[in-house]
Backbone as XML, in Angstrom:
<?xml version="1.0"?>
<chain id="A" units="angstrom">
  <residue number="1" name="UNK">
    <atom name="N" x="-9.221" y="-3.477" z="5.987"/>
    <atom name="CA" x="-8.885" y="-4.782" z="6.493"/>
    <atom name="C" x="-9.356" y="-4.863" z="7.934"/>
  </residue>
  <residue number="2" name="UNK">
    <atom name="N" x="-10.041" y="-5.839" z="8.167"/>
    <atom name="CA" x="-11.052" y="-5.621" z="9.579"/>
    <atom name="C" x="-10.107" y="-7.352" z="10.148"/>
  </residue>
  <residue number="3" name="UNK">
    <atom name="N" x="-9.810" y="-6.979" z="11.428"/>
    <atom name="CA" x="-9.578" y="-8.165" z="12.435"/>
    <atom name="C" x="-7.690" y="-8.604" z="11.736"/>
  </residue>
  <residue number="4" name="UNK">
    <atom name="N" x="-7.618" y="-7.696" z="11.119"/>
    <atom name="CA" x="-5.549" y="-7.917" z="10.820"/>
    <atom name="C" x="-4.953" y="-8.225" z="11.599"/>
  </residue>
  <residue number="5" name="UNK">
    <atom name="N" x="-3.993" y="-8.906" z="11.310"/>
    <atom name="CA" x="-3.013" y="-9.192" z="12.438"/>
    <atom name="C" x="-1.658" y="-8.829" z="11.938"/>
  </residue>
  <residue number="6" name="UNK">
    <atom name="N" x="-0.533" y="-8.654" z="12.908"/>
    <atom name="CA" x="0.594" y="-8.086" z="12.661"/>
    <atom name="C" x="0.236" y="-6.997" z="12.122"/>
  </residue>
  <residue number="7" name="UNK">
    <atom name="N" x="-0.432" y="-5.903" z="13.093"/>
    <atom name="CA" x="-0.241" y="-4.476" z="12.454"/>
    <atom name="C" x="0.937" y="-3.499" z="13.519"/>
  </residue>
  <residue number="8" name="UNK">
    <atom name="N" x="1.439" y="-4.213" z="13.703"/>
    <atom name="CA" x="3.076" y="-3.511" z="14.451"/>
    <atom name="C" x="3.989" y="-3.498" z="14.351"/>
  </residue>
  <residue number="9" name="UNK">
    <atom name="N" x="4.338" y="-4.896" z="13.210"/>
    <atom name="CA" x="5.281" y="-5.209" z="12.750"/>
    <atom name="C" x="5.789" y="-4.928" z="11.106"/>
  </residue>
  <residue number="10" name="UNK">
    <atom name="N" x="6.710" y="-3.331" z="11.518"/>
    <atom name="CA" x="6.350" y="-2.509" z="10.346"/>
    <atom name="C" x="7.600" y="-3.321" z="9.701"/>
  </residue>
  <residue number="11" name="UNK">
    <atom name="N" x="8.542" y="-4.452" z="9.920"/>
    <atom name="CA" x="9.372" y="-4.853" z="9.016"/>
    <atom name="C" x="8.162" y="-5.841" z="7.995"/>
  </residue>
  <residue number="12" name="UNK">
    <atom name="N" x="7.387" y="-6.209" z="8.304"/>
    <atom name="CA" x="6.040" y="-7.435" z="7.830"/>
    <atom name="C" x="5.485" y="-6.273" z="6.678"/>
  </residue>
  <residue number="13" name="UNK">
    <atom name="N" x="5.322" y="-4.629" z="7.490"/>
    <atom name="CA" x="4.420" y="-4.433" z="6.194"/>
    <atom name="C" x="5.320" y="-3.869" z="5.511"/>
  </residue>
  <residue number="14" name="UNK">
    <atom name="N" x="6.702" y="-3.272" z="5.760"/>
    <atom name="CA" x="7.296" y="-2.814" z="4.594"/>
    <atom name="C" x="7.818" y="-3.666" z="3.358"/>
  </residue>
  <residue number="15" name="UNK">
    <atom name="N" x="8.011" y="-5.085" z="3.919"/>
    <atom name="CA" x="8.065" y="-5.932" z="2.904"/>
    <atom name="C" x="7.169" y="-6.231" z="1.903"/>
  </residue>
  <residue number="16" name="UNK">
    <atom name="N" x="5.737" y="-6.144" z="2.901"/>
    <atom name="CA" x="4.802" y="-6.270" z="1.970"/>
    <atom name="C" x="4.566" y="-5.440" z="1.163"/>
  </residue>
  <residue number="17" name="UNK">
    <atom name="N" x="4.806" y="-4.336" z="1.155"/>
    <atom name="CA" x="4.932" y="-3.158" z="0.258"/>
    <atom name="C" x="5.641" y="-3.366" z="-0.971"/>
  </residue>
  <residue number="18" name="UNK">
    <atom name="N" x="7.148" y="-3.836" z="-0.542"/>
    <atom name="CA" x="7.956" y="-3.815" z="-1.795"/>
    <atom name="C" x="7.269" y="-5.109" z="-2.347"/>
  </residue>
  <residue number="19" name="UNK">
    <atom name="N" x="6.598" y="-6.049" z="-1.700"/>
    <atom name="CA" x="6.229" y="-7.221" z="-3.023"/>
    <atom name="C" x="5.023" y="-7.226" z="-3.578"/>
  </residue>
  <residue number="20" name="UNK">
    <atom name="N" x="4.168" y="-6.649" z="-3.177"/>
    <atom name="CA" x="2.938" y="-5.771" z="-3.669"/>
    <atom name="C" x="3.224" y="-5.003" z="-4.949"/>
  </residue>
  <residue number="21" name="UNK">
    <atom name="N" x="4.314" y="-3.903" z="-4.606"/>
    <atom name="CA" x="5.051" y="-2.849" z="-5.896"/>
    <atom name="C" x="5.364" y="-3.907" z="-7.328"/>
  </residue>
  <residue number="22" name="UNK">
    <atom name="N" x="6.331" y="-4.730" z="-6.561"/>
    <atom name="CA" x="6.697" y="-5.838" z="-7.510"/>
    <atom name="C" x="5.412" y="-6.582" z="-8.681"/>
  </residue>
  <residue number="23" name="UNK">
    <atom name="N" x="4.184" y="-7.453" z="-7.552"/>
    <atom name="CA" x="3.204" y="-7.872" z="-7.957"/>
    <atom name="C" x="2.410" y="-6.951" z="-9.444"/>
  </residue>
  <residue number="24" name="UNK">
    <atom name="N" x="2.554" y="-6.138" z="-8.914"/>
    <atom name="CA" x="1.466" y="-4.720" z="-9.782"/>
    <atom name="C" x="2.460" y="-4.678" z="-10.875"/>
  </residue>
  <residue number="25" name="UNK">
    <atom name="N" x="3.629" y="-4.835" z="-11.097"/>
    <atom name="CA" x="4.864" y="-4.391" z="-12.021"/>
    <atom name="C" x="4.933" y="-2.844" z="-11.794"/>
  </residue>
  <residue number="26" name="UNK">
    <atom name="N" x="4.878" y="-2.349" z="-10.759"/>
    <atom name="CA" x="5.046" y="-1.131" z="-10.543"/>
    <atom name="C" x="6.532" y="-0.919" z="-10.233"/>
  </residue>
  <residue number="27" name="UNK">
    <atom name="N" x="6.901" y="0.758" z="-10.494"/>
    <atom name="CA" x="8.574" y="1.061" z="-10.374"/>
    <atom name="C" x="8.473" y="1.876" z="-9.164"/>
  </residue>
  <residue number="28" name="UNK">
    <atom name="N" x="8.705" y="0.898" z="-8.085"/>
    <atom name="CA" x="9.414" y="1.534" z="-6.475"/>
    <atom name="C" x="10.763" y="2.065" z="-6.799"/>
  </residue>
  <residue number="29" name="UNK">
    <atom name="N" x="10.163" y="3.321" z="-6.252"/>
    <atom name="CA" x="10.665" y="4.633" z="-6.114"/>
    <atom name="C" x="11.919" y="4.308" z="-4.316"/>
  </residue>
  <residue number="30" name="UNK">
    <atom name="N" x="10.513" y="4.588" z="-3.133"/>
    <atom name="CA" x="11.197" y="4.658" z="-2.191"/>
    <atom name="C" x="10.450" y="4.130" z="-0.988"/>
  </residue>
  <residue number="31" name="UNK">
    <atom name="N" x="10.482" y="3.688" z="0.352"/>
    <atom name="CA" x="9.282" y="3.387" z="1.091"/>
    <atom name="C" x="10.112" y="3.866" z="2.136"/>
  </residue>
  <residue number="32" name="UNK">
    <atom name="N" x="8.806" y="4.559" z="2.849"/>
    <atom name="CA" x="8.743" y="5.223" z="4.578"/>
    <atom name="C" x="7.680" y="4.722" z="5.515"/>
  </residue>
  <residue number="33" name="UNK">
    <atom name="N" x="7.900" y="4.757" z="6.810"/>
    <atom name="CA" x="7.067" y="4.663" z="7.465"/>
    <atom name="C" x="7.450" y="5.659" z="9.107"/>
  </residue>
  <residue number="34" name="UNK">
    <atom name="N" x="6.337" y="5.003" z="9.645"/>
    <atom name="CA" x="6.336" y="5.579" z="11.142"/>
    <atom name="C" x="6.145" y="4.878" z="11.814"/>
  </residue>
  <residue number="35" name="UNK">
    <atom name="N" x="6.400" y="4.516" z="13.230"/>
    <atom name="CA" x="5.556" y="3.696" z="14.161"/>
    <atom name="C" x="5.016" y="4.815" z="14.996"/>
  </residue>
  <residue number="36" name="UNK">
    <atom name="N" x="3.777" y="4.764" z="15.107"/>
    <atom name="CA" x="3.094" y="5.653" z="16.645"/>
    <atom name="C" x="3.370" y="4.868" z="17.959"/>
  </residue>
  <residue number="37" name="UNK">
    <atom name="N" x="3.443" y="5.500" z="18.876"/>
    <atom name="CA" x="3.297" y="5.264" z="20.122"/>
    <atom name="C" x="2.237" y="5.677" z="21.012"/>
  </residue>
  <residue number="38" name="UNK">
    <atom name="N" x="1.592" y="5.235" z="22.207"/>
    <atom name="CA" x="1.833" y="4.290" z="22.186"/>
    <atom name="C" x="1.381" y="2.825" z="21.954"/>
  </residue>
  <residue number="39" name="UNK">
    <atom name="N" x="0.257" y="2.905" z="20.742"/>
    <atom name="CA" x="0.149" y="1.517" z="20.712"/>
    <atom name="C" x="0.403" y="0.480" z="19.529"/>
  </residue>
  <residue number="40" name="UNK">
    <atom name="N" x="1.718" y="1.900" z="18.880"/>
    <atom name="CA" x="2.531" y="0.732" z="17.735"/>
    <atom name="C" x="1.868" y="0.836" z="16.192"/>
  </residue>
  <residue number="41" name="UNK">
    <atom name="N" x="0.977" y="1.558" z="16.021"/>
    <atom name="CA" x="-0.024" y="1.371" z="15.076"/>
    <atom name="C" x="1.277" y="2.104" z="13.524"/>
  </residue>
  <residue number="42" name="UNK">
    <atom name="N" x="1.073" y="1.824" z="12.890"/>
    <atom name="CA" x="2.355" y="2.313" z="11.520"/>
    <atom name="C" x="1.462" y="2.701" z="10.442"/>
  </residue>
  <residue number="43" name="UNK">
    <atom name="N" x="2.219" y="3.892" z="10.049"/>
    <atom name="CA" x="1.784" y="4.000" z="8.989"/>
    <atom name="C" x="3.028" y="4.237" z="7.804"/>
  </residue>
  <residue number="44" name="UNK">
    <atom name="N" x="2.795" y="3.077" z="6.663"/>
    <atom name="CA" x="3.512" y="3.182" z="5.846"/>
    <atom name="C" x="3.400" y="3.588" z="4.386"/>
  </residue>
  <residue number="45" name="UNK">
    <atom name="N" x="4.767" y="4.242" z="3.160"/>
    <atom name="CA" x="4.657" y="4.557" z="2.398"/>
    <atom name="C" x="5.324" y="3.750" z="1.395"/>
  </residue>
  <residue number="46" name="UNK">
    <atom name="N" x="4.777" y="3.192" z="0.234"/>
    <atom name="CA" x="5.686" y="2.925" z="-1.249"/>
    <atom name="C" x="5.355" y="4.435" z="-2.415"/>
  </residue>
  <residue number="47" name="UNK">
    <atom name="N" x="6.618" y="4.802" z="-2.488"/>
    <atom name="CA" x="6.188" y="5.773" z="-3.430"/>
    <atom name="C" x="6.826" y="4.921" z="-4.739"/>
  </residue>
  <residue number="48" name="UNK">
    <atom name="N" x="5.758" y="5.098" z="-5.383"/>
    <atom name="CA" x="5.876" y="4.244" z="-7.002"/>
    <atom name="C" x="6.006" y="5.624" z="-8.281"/>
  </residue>
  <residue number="49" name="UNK">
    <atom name="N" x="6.876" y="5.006" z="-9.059"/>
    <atom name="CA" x="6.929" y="6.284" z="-10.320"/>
    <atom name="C" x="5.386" y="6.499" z="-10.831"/>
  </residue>
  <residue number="50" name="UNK">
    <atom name="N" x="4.873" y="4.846" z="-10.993"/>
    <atom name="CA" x="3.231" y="5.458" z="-11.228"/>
    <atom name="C" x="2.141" y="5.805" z="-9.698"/>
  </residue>
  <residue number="51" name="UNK">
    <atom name="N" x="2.606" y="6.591" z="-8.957"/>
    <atom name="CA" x="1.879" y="6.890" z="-7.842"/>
    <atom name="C" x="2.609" y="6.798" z="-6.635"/>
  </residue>
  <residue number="52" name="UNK">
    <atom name="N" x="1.508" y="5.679" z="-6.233"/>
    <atom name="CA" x="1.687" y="4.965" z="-4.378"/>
    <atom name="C" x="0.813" y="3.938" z="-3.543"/>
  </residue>
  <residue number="53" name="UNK">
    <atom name="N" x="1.542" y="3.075" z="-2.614"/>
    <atom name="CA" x="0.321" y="2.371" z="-2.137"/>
    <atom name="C" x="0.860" y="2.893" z="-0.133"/>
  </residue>
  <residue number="54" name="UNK">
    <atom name="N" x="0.068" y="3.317" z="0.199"/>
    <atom name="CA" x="-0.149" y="3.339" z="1.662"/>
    <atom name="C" x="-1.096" y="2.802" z="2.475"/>
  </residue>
  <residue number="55" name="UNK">
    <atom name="N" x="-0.027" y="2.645" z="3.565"/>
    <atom name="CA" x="-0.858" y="1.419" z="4.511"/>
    <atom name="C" x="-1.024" y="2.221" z="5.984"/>
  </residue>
  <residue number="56" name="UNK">
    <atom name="N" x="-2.067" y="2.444" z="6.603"/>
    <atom name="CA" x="-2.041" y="2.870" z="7.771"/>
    <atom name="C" x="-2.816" y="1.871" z="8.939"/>
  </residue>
  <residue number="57" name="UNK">
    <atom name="N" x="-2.284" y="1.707" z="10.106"/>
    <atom name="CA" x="-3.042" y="0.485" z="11.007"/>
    <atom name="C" x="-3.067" y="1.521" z="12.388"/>
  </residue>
  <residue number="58" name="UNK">
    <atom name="N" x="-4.061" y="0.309" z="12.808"/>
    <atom name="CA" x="-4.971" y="0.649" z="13.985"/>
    <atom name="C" x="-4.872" y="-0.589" z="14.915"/>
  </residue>
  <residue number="59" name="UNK">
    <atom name="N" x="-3.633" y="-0.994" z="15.446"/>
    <atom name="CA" x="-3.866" y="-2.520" z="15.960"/>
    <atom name="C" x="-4.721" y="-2.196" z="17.583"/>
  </residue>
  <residue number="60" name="UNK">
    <atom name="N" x="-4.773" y="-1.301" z="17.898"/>
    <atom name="CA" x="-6.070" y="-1.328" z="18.273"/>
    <atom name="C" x="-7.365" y="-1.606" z="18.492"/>
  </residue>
  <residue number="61" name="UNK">
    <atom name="N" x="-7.670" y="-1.279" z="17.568"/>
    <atom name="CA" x="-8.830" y="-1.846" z="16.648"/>
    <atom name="C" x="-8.587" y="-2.906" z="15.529"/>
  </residue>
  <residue number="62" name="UNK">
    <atom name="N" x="-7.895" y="-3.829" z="15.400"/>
    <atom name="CA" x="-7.269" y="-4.468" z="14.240"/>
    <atom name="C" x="-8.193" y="-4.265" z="12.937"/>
  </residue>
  <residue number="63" name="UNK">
    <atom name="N" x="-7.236" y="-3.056" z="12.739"/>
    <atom name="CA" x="-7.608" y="-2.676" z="11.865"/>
    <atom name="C" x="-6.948" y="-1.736" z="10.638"/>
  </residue>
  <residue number="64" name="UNK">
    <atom name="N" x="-6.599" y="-2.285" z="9.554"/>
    <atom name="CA" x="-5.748" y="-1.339" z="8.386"/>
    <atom name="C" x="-6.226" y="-0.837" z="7.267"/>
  </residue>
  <residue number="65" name="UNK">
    <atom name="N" x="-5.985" y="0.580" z="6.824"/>
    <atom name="CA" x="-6.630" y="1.140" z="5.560"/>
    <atom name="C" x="-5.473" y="1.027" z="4.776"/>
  </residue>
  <residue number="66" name="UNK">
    <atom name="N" x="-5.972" y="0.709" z="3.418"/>
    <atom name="CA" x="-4.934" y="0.841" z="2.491"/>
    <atom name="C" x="-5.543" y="1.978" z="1.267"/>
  </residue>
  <residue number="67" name="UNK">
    <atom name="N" x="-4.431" y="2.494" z="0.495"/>
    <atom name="CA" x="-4.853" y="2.986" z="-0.195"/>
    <atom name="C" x="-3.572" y="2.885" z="-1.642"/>
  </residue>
  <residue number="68" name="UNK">
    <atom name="N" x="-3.886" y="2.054" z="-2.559"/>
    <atom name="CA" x="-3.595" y="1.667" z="-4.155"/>
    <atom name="C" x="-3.870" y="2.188" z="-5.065"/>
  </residue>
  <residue number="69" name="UNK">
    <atom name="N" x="-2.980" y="3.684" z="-5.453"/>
    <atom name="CA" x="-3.191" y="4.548" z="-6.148"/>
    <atom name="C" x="-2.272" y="4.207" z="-7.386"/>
  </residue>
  <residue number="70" name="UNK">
    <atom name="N" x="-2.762" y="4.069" z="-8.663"/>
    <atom name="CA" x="-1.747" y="3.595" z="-9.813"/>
    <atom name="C" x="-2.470" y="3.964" z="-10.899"/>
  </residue>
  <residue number="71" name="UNK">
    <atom name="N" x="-1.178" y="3.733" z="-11.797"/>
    <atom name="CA" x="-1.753" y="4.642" z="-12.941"/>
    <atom name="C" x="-1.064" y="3.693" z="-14.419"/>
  </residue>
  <residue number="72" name="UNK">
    <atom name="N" x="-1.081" y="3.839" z="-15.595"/>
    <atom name="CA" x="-0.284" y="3.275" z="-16.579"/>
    <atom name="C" x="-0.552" y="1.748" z="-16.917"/>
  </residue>
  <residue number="73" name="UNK">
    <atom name="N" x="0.206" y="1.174" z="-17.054"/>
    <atom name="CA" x="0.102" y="-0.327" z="-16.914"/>
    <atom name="C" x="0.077" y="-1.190" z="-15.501"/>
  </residue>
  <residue number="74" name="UNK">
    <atom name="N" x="-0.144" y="-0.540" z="-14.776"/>
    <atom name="CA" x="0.359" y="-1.029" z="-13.238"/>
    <atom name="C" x="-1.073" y="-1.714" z="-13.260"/>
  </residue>
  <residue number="75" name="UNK">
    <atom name="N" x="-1.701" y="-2.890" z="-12.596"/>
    <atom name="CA" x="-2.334" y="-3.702" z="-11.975"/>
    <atom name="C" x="-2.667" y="-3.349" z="-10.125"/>
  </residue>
  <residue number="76" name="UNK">
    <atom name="N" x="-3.123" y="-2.785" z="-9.889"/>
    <atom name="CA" x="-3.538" y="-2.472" z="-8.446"/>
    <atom name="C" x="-4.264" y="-3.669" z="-7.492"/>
  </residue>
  <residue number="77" name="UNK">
    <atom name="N" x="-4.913" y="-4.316" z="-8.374"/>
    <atom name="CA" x="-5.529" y="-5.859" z="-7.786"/>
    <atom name="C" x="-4.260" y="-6.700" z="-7.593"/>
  </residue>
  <residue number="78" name="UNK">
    <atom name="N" x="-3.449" y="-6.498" z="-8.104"/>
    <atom name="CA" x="-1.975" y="-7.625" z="-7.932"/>
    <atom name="C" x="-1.557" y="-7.270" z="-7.123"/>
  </residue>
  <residue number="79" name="UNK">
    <atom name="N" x="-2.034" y="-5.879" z="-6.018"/>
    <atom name="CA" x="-1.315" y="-5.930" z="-4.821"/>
    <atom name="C" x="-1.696" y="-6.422" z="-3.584"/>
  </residue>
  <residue number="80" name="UNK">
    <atom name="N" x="-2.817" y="-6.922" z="-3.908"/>
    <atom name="CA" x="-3.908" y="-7.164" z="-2.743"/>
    <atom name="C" x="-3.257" y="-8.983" z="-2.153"/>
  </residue>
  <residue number="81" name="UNK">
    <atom name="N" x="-2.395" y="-10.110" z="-3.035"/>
    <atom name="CA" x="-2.461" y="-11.281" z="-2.249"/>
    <atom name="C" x="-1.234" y="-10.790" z="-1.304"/>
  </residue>
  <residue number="82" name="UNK">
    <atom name="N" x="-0.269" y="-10.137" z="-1.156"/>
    <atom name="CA" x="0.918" y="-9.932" z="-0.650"/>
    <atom name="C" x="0.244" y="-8.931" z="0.370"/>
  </residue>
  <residue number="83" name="UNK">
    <atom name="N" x="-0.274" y="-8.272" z="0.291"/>
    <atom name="CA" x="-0.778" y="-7.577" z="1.629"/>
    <atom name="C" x="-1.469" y="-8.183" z="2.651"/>
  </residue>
  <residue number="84" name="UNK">
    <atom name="N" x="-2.569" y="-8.750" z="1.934"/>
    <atom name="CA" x="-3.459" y="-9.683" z="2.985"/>
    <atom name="C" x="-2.734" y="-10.410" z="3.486"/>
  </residue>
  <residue number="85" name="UNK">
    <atom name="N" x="-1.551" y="-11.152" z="2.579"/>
    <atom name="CA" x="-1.022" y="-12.609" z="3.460"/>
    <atom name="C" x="-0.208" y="-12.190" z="4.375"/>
  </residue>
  <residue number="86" name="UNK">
    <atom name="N" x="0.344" y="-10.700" z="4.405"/>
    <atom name="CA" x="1.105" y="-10.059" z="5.620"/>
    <atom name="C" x="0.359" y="-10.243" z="6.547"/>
  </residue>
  <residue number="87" name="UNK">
    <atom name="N" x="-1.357" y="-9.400" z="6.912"/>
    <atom name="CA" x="-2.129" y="-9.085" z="8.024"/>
    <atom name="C" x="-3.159" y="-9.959" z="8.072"/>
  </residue>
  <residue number="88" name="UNK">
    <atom name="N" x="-3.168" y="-10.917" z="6.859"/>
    <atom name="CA" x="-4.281" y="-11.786" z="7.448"/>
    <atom name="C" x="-5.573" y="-11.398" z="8.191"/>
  </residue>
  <residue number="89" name="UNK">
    <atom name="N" x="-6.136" y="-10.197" z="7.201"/>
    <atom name="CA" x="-7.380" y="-9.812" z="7.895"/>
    <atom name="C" x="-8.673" y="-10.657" z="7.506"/>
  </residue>
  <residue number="90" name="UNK">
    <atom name="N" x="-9.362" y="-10.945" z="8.249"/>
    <atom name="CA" x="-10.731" y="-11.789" z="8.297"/>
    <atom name="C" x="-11.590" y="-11.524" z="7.328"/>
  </residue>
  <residue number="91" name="UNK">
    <atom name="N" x="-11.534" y="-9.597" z="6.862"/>
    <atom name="CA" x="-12.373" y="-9.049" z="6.276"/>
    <atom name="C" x="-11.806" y="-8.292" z="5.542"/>
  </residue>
  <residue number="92" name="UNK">
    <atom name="N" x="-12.291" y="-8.096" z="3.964"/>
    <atom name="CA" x="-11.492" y="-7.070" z="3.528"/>
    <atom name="C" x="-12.571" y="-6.379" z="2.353"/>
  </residue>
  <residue number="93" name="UNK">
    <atom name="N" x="-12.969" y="-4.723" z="2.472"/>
    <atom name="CA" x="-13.149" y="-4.401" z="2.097"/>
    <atom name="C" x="-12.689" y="-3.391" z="0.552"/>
  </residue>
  <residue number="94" name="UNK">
    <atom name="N" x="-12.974" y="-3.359" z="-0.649"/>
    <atom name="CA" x="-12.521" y="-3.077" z="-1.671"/>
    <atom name="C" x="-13.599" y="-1.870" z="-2.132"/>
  </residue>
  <residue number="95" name="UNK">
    <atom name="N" x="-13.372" y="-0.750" z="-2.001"/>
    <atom name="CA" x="-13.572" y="0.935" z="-3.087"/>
    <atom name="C" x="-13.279" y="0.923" z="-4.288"/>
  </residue>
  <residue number="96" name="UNK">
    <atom name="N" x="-13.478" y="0.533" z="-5.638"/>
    <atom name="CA" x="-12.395" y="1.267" z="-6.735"/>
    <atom name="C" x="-13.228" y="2.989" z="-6.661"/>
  </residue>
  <residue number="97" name="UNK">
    <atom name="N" x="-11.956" y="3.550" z="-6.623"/>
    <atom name="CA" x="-12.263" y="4.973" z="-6.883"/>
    <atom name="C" x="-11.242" y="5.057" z="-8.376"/>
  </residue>
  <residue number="98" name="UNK">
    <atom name="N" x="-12.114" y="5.936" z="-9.326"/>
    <atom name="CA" x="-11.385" y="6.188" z="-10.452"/>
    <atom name="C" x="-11.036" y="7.901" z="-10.554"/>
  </residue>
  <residue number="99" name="UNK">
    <atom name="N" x="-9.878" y="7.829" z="-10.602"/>
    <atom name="CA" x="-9.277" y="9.744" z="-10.000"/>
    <atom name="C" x="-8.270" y="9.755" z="-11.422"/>
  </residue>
  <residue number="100" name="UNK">
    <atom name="N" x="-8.337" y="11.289" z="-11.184"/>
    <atom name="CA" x="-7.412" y="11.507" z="-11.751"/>
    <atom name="C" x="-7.702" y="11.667" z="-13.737"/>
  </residue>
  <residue number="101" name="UNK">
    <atom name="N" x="-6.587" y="11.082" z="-14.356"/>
    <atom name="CA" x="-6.286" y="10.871" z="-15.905"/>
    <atom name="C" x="-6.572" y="9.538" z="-15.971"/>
  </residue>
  <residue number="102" name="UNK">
    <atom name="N" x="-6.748" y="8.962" z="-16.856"/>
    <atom name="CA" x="-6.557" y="7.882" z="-17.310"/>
    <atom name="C" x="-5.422" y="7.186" z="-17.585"/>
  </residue>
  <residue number="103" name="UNK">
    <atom name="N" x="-4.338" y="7.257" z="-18.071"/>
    <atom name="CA" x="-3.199" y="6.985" z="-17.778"/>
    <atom name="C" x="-2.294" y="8.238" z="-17.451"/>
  </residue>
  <residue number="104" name="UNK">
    <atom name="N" x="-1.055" y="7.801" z="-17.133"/>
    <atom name="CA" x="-0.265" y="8.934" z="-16.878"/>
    <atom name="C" x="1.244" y="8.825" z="-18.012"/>
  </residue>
  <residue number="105" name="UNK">
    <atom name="N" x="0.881" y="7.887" z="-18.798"/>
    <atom name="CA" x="2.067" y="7.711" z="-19.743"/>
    <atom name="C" x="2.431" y="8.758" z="-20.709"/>
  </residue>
  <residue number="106" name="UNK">
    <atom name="N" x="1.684" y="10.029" z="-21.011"/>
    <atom name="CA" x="2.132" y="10.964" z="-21.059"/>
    <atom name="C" x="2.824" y="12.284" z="-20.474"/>
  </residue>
  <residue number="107" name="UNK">
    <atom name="N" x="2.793" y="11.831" z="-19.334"/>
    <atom name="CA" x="3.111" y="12.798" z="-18.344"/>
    <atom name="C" x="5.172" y="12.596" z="-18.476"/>
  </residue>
  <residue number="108" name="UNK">
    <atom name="N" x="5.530" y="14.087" z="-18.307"/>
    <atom name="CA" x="7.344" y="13.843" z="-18.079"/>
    <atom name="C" x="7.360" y="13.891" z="-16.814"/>
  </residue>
  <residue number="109" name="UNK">
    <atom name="N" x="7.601" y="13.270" z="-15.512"/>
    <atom name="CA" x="8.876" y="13.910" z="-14.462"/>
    <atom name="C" x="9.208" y="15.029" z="-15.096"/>
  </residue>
  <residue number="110" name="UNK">
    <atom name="N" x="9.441" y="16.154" z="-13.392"/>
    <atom name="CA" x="9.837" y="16.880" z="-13.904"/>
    <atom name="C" x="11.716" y="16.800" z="-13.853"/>
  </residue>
  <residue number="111" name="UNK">
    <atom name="N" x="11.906" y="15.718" z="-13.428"/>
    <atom name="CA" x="13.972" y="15.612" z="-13.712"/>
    <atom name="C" x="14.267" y="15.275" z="-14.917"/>
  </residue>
  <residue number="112" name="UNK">
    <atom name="N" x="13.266" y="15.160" z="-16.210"/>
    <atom name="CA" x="13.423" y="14.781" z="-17.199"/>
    <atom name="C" x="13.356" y="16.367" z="-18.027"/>
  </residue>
</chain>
């Protein structure tokens, strides 16, 4: 995300996180973050049962990487209008990287 705005305001992206999770029909787990000092830049976590999406900024440089790791039935493009409309970046660049399994719906937790 090139030229973002509100990359300091980690209550803006943790929300956006949980409605992103939501968007994808993904199952939020838990979300963390950090603020750096000193120029505020956050980096945040959704940990999802199918994965995770993390957000790290550079308001510095206005500038945020995300990274939309999912697996199963989850939709990863459904997280993208709730993020942008948080940071409102000018520019937004899109990777699909394909990792991993193909789904993970065979997989147990191991608390199961």
């Amino acid at each position: 995300m090139n030229n973002a705005r509100f990359l300091t305001d980690s209550r803006r992206i943790i929300k956006a996180l949980r409605q992103a999770s939501k968007d994808a029909h993904a199952n939020l787990l838990a979300v963390h973050h950090h603020i750096f000092t000193p120029d505020g830049g956050v980096t945040a976590f959704a940990l999802l049962a199918e994965s995770h999406i993390s957000i790290h900024t550079w308001p510095e440089s206005s500038y945020a990487a995300l990274d939309i790791f999912m697996c199963g039935a989850c939709d990863p493009l459904a997280c993208l209008p709730a993020l942008t409309s948080a940071l409102l970046p000018s520019r937004l660049v899109i990777t699909r990287v394909m990792r991993g399994i193909a789904s993970c719906e065979a997989l147990a937790l191991a608390s199961d």
